[in-house]
C-alpha positions as a LaTeX table, in Angstrom:
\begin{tabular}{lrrr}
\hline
Residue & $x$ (\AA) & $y$ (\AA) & $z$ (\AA) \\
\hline
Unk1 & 14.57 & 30.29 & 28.02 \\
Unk2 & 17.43 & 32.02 & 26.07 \\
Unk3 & 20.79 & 30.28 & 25.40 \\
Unk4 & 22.52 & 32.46 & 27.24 \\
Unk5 & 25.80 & 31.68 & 28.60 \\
Unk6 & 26.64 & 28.99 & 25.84 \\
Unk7 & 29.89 & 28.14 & 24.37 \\
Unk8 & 29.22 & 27.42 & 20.82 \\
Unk9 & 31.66 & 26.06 & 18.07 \\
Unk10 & 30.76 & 27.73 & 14.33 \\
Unk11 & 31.89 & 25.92 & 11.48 \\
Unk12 & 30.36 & 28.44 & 8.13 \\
Unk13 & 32.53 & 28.91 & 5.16 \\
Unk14 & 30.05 & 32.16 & 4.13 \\
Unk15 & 31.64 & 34.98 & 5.94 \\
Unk16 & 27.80 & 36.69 & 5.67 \\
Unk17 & 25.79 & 33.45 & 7.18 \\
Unk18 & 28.66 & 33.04 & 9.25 \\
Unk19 & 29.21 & 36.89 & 10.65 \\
Unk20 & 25.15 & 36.98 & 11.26 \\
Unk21 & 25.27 & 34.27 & 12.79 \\
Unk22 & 27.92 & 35.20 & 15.39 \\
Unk23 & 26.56 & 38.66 & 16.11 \\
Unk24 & 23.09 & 37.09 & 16.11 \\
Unk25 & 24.25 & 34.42 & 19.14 \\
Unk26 & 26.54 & 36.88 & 20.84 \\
Unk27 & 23.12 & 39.52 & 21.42 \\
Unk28 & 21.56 & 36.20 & 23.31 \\
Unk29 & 24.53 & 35.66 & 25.55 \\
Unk30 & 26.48 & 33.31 & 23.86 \\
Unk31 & 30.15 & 32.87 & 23.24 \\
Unk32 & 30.93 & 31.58 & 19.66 \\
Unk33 & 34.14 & 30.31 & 18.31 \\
Unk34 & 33.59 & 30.74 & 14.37 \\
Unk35 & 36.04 & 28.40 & 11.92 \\
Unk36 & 35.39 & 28.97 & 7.98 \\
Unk37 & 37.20 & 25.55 & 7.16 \\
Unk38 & 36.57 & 21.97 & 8.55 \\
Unk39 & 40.47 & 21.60 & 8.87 \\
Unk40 & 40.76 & 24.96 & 10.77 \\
Unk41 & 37.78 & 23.81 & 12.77 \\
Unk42 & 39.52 & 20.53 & 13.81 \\
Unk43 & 42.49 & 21.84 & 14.46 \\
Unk44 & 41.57 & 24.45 & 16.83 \\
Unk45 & 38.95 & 22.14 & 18.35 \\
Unk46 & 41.69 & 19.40 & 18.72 \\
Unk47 & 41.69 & 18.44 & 22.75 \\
Unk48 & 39.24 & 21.58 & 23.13 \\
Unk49 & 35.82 & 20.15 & 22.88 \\
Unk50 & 35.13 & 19.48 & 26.23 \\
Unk51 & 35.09 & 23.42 & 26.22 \\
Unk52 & 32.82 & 23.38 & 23.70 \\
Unk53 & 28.37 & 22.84 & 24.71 \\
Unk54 & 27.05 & 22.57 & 21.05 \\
Unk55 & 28.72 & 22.85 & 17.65 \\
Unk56 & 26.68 & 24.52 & 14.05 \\
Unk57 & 27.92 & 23.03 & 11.12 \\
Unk58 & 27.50 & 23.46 & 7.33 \\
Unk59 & 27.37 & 20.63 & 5.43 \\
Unk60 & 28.82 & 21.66 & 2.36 \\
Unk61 & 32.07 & 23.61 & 3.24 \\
Unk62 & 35.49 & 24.28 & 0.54 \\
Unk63 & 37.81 & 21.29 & 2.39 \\
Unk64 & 35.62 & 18.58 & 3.24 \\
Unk65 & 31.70 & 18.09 & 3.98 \\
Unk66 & 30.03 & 18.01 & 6.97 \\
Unk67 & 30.22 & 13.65 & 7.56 \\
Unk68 & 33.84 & 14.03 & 7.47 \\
Unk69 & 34.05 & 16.52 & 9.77 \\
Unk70 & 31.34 & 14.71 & 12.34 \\
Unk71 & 33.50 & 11.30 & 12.00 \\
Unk72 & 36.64 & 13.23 & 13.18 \\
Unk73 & 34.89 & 15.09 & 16.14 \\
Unk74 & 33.97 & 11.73 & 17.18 \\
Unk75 & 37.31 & 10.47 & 17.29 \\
Unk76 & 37.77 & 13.57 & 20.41 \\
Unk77 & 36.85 & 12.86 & 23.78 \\
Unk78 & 33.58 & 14.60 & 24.99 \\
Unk79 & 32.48 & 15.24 & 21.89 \\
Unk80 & 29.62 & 18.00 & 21.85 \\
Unk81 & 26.30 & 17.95 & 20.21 \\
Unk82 & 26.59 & 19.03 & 16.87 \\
Unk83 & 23.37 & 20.45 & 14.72 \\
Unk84 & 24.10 & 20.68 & 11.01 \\
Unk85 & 22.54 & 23.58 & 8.44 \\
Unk86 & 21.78 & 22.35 & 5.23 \\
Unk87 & 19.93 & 23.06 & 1.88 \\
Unk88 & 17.29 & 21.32 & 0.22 \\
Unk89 & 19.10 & 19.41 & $-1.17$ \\
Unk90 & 21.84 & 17.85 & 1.38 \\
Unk91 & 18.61 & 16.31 & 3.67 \\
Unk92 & 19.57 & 13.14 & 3.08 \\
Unk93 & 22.73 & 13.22 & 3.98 \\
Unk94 & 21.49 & 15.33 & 7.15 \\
Unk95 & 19.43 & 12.28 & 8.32 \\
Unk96 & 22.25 & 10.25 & 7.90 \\
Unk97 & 24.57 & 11.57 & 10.18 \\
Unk98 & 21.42 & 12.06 & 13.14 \\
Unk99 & 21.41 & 8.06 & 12.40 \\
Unk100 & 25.54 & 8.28 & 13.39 \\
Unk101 & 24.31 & 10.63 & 16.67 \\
Unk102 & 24.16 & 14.05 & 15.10 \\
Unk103 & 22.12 & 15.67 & 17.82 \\
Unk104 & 19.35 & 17.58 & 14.92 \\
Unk105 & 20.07 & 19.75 & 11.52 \\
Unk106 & 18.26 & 22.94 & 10.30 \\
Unk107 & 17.41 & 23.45 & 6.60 \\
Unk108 & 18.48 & 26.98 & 4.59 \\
Unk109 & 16.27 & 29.47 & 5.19 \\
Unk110 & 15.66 & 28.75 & 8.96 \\
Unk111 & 13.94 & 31.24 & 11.69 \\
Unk112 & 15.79 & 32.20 & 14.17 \\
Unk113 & 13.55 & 31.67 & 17.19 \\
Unk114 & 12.87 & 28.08 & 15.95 \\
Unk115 & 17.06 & 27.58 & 15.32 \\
Unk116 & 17.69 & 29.01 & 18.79 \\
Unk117 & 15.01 & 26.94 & 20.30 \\
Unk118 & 16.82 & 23.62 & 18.61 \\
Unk119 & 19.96 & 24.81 & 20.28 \\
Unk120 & 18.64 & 24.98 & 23.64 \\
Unk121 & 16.95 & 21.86 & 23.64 \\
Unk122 & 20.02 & 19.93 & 22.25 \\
Unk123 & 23.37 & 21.93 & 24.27 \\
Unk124 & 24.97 & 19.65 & 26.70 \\
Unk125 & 25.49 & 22.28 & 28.91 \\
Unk126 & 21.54 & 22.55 & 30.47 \\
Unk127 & 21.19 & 20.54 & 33.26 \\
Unk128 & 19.59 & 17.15 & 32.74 \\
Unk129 & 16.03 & 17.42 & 33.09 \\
Unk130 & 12.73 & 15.21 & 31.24 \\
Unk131 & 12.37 & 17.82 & 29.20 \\
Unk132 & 16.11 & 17.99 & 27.82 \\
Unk133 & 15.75 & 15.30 & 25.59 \\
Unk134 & 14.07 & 15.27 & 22.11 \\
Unk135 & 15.06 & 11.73 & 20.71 \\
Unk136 & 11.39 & 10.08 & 21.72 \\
Unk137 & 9.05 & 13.02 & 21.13 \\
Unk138 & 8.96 & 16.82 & 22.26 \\
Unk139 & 5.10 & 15.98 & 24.63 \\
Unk140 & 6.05 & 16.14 & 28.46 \\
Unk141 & 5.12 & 12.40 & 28.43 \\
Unk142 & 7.56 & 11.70 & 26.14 \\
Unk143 & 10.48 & 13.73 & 27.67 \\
Unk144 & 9.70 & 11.93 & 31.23 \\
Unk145 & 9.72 & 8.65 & 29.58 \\
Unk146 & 13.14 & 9.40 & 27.80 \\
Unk147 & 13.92 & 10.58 & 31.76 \\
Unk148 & 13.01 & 7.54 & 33.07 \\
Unk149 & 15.03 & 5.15 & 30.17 \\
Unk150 & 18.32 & 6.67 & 31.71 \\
Unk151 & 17.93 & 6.28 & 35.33 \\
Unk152 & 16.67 & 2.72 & 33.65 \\
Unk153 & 20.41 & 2.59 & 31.95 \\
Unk154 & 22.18 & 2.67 & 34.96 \\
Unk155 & 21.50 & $-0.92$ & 35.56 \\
Unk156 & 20.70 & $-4.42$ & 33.88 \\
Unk157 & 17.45 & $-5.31$ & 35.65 \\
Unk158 & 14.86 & $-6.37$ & 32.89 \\
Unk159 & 12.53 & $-3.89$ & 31.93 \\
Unk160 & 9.05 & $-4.15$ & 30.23 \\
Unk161 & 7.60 & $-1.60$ & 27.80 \\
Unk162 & 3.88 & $-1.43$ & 27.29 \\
Unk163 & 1.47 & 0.79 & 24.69 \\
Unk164 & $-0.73$ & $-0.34$ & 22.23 \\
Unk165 & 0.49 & $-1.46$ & 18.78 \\
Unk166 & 2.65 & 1.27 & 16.98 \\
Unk167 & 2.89 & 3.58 & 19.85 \\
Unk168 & 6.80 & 3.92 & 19.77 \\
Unk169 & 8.04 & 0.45 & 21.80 \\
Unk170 & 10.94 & $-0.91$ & 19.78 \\
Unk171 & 11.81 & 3.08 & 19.71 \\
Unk172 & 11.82 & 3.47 & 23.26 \\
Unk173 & 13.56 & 0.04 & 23.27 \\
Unk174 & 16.30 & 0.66 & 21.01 \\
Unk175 & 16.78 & 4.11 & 23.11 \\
Unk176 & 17.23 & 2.22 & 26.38 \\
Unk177 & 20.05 & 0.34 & 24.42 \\
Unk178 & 21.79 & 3.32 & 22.93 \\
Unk179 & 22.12 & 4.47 & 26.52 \\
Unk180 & 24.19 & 1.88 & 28.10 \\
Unk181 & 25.89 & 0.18 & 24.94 \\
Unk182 & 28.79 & 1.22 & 22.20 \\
Unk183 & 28.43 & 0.86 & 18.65 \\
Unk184 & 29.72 & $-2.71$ & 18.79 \\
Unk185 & 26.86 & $-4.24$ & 21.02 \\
Unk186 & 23.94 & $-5.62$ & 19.31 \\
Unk187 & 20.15 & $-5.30$ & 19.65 \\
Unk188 & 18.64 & $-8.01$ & 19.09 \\
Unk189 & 14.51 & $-8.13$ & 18.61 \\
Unk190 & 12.59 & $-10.99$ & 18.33 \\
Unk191 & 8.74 & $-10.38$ & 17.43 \\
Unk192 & 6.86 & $-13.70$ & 19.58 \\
Unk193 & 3.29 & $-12.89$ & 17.26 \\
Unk194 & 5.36 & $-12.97$ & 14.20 \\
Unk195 & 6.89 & $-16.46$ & 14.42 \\
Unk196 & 5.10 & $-19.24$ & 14.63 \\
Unk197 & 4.73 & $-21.19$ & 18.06 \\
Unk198 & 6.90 & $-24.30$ & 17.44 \\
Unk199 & 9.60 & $-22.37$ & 15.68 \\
Unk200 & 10.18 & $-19.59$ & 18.42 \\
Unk201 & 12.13 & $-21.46$ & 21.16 \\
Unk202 & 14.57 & $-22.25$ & 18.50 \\
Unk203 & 15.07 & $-19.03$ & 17.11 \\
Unk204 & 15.27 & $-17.76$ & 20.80 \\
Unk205 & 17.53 & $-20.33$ & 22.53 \\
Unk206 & 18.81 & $-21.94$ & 18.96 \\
Unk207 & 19.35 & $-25.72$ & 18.45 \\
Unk208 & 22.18 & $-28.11$ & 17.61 \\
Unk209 & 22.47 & $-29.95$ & 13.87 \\
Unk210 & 19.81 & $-33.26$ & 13.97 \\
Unk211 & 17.88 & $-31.54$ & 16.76 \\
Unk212 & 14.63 & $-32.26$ & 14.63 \\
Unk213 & 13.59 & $-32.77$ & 11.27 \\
Unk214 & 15.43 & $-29.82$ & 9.17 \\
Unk215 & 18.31 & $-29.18$ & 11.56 \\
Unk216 & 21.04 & $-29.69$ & 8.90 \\
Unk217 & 23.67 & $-27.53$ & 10.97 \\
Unk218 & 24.12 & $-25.99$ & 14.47 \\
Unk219 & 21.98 & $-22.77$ & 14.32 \\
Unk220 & 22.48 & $-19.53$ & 16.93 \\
Unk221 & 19.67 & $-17.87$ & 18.23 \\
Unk222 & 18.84 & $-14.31$ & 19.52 \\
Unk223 & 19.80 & $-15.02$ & 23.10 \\
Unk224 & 22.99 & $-16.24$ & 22.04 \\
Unk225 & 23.68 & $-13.60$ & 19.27 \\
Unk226 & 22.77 & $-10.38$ & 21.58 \\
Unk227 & 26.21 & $-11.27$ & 23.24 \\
Unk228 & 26.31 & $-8.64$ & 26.02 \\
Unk229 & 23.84 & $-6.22$ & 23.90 \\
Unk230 & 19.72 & $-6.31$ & 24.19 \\
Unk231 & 17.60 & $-9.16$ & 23.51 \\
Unk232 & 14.41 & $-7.63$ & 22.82 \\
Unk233 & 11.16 & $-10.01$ & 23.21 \\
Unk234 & 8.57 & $-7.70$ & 21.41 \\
Unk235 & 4.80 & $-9.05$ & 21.98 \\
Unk236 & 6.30 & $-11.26$ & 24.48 \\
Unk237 & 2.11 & $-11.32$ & 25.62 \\
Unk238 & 2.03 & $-13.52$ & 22.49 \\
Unk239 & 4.24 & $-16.67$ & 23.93 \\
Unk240 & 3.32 & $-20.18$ & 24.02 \\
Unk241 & 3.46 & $-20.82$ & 28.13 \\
Unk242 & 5.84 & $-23.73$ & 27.84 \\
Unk243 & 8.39 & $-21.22$ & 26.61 \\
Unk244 & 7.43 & $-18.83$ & 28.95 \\
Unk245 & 9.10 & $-21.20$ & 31.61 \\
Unk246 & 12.37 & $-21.26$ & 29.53 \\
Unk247 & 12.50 & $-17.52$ & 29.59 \\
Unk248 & 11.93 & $-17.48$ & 33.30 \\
Unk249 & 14.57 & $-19.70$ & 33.63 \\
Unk250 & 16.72 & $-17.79$ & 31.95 \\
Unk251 & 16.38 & $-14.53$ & 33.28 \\
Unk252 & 16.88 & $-16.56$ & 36.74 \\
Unk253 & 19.98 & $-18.18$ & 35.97 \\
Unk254 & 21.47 & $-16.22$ & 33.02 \\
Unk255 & 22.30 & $-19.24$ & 31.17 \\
Unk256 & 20.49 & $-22.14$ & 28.75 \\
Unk257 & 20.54 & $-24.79$ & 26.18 \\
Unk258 & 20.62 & $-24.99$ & 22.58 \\
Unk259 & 17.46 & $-26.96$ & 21.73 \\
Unk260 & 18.61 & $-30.70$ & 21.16 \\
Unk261 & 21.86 & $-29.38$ & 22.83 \\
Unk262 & 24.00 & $-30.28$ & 26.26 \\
Unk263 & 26.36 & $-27.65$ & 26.20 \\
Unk264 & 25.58 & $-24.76$ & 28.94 \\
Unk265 & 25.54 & $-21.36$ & 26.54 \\
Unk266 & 26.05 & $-18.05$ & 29.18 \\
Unk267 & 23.48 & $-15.50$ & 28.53 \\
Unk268 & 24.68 & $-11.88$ & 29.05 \\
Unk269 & 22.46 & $-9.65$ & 27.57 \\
Unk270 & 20.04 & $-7.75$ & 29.00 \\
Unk271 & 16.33 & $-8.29$ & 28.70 \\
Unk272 & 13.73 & $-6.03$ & 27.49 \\
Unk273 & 10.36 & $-6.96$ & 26.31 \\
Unk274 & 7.33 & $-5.19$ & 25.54 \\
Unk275 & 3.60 & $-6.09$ & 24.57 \\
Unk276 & 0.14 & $-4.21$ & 23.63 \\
Unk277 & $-1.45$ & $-6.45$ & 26.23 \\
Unk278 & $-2.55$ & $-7.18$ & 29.68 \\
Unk279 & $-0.50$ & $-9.61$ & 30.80 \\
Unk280 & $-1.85$ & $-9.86$ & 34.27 \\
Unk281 & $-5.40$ & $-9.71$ & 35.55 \\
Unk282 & $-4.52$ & $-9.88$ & 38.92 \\
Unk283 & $-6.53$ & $-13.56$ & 38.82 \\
Unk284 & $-3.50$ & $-15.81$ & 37.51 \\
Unk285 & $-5.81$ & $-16.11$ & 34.43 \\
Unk286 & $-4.98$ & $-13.75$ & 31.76 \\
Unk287 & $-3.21$ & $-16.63$ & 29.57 \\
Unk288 & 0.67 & $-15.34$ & 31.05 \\
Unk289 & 2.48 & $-16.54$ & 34.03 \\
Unk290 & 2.51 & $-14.60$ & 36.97 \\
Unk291 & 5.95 & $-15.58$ & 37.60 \\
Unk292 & 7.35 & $-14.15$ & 34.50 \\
Unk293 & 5.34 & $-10.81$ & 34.61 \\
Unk294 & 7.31 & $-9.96$ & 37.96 \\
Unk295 & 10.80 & $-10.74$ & 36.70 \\
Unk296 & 10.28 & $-8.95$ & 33.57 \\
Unk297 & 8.38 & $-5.90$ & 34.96 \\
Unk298 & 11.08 & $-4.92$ & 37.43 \\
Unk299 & 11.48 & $-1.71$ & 35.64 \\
Unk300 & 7.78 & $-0.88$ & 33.93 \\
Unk301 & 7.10 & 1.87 & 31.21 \\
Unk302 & 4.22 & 2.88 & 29.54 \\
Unk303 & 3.94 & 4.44 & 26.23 \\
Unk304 & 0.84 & 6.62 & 25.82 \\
Unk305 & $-0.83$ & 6.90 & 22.19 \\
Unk306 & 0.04 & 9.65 & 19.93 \\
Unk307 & $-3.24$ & 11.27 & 20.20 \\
Unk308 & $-2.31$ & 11.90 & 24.09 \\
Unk309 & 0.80 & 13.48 & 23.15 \\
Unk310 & 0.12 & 15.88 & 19.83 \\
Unk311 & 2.80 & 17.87 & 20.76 \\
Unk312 & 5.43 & 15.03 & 19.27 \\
Unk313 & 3.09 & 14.73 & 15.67 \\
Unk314 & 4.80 & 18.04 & 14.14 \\
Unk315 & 8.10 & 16.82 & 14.99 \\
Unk316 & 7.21 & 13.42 & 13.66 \\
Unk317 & 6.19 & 14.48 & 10.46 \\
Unk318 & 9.41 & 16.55 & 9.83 \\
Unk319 & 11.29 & 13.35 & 10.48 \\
Unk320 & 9.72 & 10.94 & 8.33 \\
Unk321 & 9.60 & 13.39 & 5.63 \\
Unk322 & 13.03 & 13.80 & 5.58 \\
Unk323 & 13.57 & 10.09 & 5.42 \\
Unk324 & 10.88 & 9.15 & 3.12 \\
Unk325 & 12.59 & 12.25 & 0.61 \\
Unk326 & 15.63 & 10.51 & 0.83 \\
Unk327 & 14.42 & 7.17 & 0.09 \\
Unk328 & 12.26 & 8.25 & $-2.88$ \\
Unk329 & 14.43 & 10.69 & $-4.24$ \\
Unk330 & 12.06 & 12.95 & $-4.48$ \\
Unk331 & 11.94 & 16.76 & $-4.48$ \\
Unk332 & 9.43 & 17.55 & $-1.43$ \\
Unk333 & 10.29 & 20.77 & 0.56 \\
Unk334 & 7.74 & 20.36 & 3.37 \\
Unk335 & 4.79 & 19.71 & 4.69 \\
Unk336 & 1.85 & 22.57 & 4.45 \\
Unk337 & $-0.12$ & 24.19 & 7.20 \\
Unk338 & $-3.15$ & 23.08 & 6.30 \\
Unk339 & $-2.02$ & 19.78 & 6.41 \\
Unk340 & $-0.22$ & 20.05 & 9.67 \\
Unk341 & $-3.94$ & 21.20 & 11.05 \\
Unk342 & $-5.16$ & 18.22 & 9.23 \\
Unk343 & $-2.78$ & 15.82 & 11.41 \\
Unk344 & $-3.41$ & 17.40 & 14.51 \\
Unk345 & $-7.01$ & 17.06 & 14.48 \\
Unk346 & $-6.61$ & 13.50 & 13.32 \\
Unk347 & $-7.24$ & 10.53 & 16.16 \\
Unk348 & $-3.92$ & 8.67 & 14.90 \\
Unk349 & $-5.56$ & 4.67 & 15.65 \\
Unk350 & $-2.57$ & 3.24 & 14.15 \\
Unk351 & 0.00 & 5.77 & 16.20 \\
Unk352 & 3.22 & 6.56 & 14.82 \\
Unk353 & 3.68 & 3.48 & 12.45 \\
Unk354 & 0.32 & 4.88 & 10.90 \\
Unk355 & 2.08 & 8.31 & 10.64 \\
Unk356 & 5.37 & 7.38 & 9.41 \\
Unk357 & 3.49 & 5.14 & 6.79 \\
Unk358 & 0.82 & 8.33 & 5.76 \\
Unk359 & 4.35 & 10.45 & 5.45 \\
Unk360 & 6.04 & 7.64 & 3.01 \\
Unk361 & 3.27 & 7.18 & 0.79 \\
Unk362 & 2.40 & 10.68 & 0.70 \\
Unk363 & 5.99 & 11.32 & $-0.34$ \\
Unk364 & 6.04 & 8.66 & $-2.75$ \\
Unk365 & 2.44 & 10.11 & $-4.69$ \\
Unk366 & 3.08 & 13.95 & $-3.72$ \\
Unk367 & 2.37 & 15.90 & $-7.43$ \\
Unk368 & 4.35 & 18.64 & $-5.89$ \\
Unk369 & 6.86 & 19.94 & $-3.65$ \\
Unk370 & 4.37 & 20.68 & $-0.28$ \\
Unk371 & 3.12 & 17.57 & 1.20 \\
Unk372 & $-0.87$ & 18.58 & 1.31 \\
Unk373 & $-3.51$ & 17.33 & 3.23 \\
Unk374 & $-5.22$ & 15.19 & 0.40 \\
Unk375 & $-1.33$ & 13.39 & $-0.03$ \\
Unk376 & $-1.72$ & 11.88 & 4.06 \\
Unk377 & $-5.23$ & 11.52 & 3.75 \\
Unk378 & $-6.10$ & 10.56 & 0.22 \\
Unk379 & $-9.09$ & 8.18 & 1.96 \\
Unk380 & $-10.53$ & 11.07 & 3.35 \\
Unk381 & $-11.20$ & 13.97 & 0.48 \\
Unk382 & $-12.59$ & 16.70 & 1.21 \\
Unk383 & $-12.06$ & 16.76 & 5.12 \\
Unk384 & $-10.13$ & 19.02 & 6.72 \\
Unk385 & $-9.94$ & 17.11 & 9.96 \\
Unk386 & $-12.56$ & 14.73 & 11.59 \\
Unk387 & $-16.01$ & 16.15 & 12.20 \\
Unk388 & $-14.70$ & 19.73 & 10.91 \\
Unk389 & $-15.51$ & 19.41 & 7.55 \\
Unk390 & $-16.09$ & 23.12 & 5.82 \\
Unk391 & $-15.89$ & 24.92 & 8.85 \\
Unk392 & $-15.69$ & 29.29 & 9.29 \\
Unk393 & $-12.17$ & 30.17 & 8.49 \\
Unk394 & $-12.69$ & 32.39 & 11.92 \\
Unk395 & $-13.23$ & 29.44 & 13.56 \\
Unk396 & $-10.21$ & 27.43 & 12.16 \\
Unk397 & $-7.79$ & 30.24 & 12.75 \\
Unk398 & $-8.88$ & 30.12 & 16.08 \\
Unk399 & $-8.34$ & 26.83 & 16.25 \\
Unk400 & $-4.86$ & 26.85 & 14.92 \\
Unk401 & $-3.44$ & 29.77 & 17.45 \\
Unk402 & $-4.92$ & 28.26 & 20.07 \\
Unk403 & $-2.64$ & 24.83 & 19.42 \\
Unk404 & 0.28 & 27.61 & 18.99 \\
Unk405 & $-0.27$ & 29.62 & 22.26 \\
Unk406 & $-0.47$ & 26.19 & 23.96 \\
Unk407 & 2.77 & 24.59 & 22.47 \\
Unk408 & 4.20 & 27.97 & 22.81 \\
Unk409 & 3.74 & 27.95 & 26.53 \\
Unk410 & 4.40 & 24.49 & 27.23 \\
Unk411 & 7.90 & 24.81 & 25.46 \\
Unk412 & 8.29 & 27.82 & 27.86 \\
Unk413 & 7.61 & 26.78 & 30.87 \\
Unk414 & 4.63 & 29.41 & 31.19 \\
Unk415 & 6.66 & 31.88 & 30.36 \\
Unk416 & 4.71 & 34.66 & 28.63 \\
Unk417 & 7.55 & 37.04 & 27.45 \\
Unk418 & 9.52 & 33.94 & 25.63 \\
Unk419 & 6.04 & 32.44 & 24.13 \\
Unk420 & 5.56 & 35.49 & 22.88 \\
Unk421 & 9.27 & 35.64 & 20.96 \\
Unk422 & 8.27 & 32.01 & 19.76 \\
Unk423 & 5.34 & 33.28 & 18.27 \\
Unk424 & 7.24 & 36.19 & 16.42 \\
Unk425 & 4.10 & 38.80 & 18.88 \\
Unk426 & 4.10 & 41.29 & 21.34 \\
Unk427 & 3.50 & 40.27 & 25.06 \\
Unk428 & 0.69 & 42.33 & 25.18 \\
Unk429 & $-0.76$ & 40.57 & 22.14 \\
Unk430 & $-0.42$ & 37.30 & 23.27 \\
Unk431 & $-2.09$ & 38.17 & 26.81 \\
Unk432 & $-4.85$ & 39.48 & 24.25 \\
Unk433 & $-5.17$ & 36.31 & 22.01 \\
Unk434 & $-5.00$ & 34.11 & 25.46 \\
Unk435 & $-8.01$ & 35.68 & 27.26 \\
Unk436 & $-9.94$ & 35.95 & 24.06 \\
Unk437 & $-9.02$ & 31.90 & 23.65 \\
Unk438 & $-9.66$ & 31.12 & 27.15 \\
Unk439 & $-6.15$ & 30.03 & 27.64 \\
Unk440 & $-4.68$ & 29.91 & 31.19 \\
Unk441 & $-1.34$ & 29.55 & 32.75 \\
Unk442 & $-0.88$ & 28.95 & 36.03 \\
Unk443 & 2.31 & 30.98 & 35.92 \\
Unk444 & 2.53 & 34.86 & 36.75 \\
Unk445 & 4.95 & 37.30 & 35.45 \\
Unk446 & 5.34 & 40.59 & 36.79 \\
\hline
\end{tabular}
C-alpha cells in the first residue's frame, strides 16, 4: 500500500519542508521533481505533465499563490492531480480550488502516514479500481457506487438514483455529470415535491407568452435550458401522472412542446432522476407508471444511508468544516476526538444533509477553536453517543481502537504490516490489540 514507484511534481518555496519532503517520498519509492517557485514549476512542467502522477503544492509561495498556479496547470494537457498544503488560515481558499477539481489539500502540521495515504488514494497512476475514488465517500459502498457512475458515463441511457432523503442523490447526480460533461454544460435539477403540481410541467417543458393566465412572455424551462448537459428530475416519485406521460414521451422521442406552444423544441440532455420512494410495487399500483419506471431505470443505483457506511462520516465532517469555516469566517481548527466518537456512534436519520447542517451550525455557535461534541449535538447534553451515556473509559477506548483497527484494515486491504504503519504501532501490537478485540481478517501474512 506504499506509493512506491510514483512520479511526483513538488512545488515548496521552504527549502526545509521542501528537502524533508523529498527525502521523505524518495525512502517510499518515489521519484520527486521539487520547484521552489510557481514560475520555475510551470516552466519546467510546460508539455511535461503527462510525466507527472500527482503534484504537492503550497499555497502561499514568493511569485504567485497556489490558484494561479492550478489555473495554469489546467491550461496543459493531462493535467495531474494536484493536492495543496496549507495553513490554518488559507482553508478557504483550499476548498475553493477542490470546487475548480483540485483532487484534496492537507493542512500545516500534517502526519505523514495520513499525507501519504491522501497521495495514494488520489495519484492517477493506480489503476482504476472502486476503491480509487474518494469524491462520494471513502466506505466500500461508496467507492463501488463512484465505480459504477463511470462505466454509467460512458453512455446517455437515463439513469435513476434511489436512497432515502439526504443520503447523497443530487451528489451522486452531479458526479455522474462531471464525468461526461466540460465546464460549459449545465446541470439542471428540478425538485417535482418542491413545486407545486400545476406549475411543474411549465417549469419542465416551459410555455409560450398568453399560454394561461400570467404568461406575460415566452418562458424556457429546464428541459430546454440543460442544452446537451443533465436534466435532473429529483423526487421524480412525487409527479402528477399526467406529466408523467409527457416525460415518457420525451425520453422516447427526445423532443417536446412549450406549453401553449407549436414549435417542436429538440431535447438533448440526458436524463437522471432520483426519488426516496418505491416507485413500483410490482402490482401497477404504487401511484407511478410502470412505463416510465423502465425507461428511467435503465441504469439503477442505490445509495445506502450513512449509518451503513461510517467509514465516509470522518471524511464528511472534515469537509463541511472546512466549508462552514469559510463561510462564517470563523477561527475553528478541527473537530475533537471525542466528538468524532460522538458522530460515529450516532444513527445519522437525516444522513448527510443532517451532518453537513450539525457541522454549519456547530461552526457558526463553536465558543472555541475544536468543534466539541456538545457544538453537533447541543439537543443531546450530556451524551456521549446513544445509549452510552457515562460509560468505563476502558470500555470507550476499546471502543474507539476497535473503529481504528477496522478502518485501518479496510483501507489496507487486510494488510497487517501497513495497518499497523497507519496506526503509528508495531505489527506485533496490532495482532495483540486484534485478538484481544476479537477482530478478524480473512487475510494471512507470512
Amino acid at each position: 500500500m506504499r506509493p512506491d514507484g510514483l512520479t511526483i511534481g513538488l512545488i515548496e518555496d521552504d527549502p526545509v519542508m521542501g528537502g524533508s519532503l523529498v527525502q521523505r517520498l524518495e525512502l517510499e519509492g518515489c521519484a520527486v521533481r521539487w520547484w521552489q517557485t510557481g514560475q520555475e514549476a510551470l516552466f519546467a512542467s510546460s508539455g511535461k505533465l503527462a510525466d507527472l502522477d500527482l503534484v504537492l503544492c503550497d499555497i502561499r509561495l514568493p511569485d504567485m499563490d497556489g490558484e494561479e498556479i492550478y489555473r495554469n496547470l489546467l491550461g496543459e494537457r493531462s493535467t495531474p492531480p494536484v493536492i495543496f498544503i496549507t495553513g490554518y488560515g488559507e482553508i478557504g481558499q483550499a476548498v475553493r480550488l477542490m470546487r475548480l477539481g483540485a483532487a484534496d489539500y492537507v493542512t500545516k502540521p500534517f502526519g505523514f502516514d495520513d499525507f501519504l495515504s491522501r497521495i495514494r488514494d488520489n495519484a492517477r497512476n493506480r489503476t482504476p479500481a472502486p476503491d480509487g475514488d474518494t469524491v462520494l465517500g471513502v466506505s466500500p459502498a461508496m467507492r463501488k457506487i463512484a465505480a459504477l457512475l463511470r462505466q454509467f458515463a460512458r453512455s446517455d441511457l437515463p439513469v435513476l438514483i434511489t436512497g432515502e432523503t439526504g443520503a447523497g442523490k443530487e451528489i451522486a447526480a452531479r458526479y455522474l455529470h462531471n464525468l461526461r460533461n466540460g465546464e460549459d454544460a449545465r446541470f439542471m435539477a428540478v425538485n417535482c415535491a418542491a413545486i407545486p403540481p400545476d406549475l411543474l410541467e411549465s417549469e419542465i417543458f416551459g410555455h409560450e407568452k398568453g399560454a394561461f393566465t400570467g404568461a406575460t412572455k415566452r418562458h424556457l424551462g429546464y428541459a430546454e435550458r440543460a442544452g446537451s448537459g443533465t436534466l435532473f428530475l429529483d423526487e421524480i416519485g412525487d409527479m402528477p401522472l399526467p406529466l408523467q406521460a409527457k416525460i415518457l414521451r420525451l425520453i422516447e422521442d427526445r423532443c417536446f412542446h412549450r406549453v401553449g406552444g407549436e414549435e417542436i423544441v429538440p431535447f438533448n440532455a440526458r436524463i437522471v432522476t432520483a426519488t426516496h420512494r418505491k416507485l413500483t410495487d410490482g402490482s401497477g399500483n404504487a401511484g407511478f407508471r410502470s412505463d416510465l419506471y423502465f425507461r428511467i431505470a435503465v441504469l439503477p443505483v442505490d445509495i445506502p444511508p450513512l449509518s451503513e457506511r461510517p467509514e465516509d462520516i470522518i471524511r464528511l465532517m472534515a469537509i463541511f468544516l472546512a466549508e462552514a469555516v469559510e463561510r462564517h469566517d470563523k477561527i475553528v481548527r478541527g473537530v475533537s476526538s471525542l466528538t468524532e466518537e460522538t458522530a460515529l456512534g450516532y444513527d445519522w436519520p437525516g444522513n448527510v444533509r443532517e451532518l453537513r447542517n450539525r457541522v454549519e451550525r456547530g461552526v457558526a455557535l463553536a465558543a472555541g477553536e475544536w468543534l466539541m461534541p456538545a457544538d453537533l449535538f447541543p439537543d443531546r447534553p450530556g451524551s456521549i453517543g446513544p445509549g452510552i451515556g457515562f460509560a468505563p473509559l476502558s470500555e470507550i477506548r476499546d471502543d474507539a481502537e476497535r473503529r481504528q483497527i477496522v478502518r485501518a484494515l479496510a483501507e489496507t486491504s487486510g494488510h497487517i504490516q501497513e495497518a499497523a504503519r497507519l496506526l503509528g504501532i508495531s505489527r506485533t501490537t496490532l495482532w495483540e490489540k486484534m485478538t484481544r478485540l476479537g477482530i478478524k481478517t480473512e487475510r494471512s501474512e507470512n
